[in-house]
N, C-alpha and C positions, 0 to 999 in steps of 0.2 A: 269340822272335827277338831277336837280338842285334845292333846296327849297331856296327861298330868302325871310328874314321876313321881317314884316310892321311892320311900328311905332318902339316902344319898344321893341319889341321881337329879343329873341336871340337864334340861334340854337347849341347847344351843343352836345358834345360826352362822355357820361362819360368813365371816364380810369377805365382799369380791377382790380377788388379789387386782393388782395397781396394774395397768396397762402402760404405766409408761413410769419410768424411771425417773430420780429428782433430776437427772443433765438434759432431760427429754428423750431418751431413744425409746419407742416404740418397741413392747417385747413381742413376742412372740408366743401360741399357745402352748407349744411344749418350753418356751423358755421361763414362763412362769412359775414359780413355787408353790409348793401348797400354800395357803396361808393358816396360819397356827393362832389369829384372832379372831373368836364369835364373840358375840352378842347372847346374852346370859336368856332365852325365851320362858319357861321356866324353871321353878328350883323345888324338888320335895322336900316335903315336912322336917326329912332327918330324923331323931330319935336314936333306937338302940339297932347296932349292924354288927353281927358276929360279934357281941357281948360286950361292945362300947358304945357309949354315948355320943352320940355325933352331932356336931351345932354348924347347922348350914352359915356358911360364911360369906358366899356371895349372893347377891338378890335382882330380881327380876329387871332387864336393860344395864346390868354390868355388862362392861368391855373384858374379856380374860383371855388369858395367853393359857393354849391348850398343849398337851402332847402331841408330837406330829400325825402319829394315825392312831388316837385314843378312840375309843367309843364304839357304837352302834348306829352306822344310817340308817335313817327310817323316812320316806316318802309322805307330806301331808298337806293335802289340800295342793298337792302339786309343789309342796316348799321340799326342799333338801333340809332337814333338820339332823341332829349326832345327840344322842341319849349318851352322857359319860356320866363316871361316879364322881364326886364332889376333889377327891385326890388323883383325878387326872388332869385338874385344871391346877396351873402352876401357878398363876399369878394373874391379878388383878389389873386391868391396865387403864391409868387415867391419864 
């Protein structure tokens, strides 16, 4: 199965938060944070949204720094995928 978004919306994968710190100690499941970088899976058309013109800015395998609990989960193919709109993604990360 295939999710493909409308307008603005963008499907993302977040990447798996770090098991281990840069000194090396090993975290823990509840010591971990969410992590706030996916992986860009895809990106809709864009167009007109509530009577603006909207120009999709990031494209399919950007890295982007998201809202901490932006979006919509949605279940596929067994992936954990977040359906968000194009202005809950903050920033681009290279």
């Amino acid at each position: 199965m295939k999710i493909r978004p409308l307008a603005d919306r963008v499907v993302i994968k977040m990447v798996e938060a770090e098991e281990t710190t840069k000194s090396g100690i090993i975290l823990t499941g509840t010591a971990k944070e969410k992590p706030q970088i996916a992986e860009v899976i895809e990106v809709g058309p864009g167009g007109m949204v509530d009577g603006k013109e909207i120009v999709m800015c990031v494209k399919k395998g950007d890295k982007v720094l998201t809202s901490k609990y932006a979006g919509t989960e949605v279940k596929c193919d067994g992936e954990e995928l977040i359906v968000v709109r194009q202005s809950d993604i903050l920033a681009i990360v290279e």
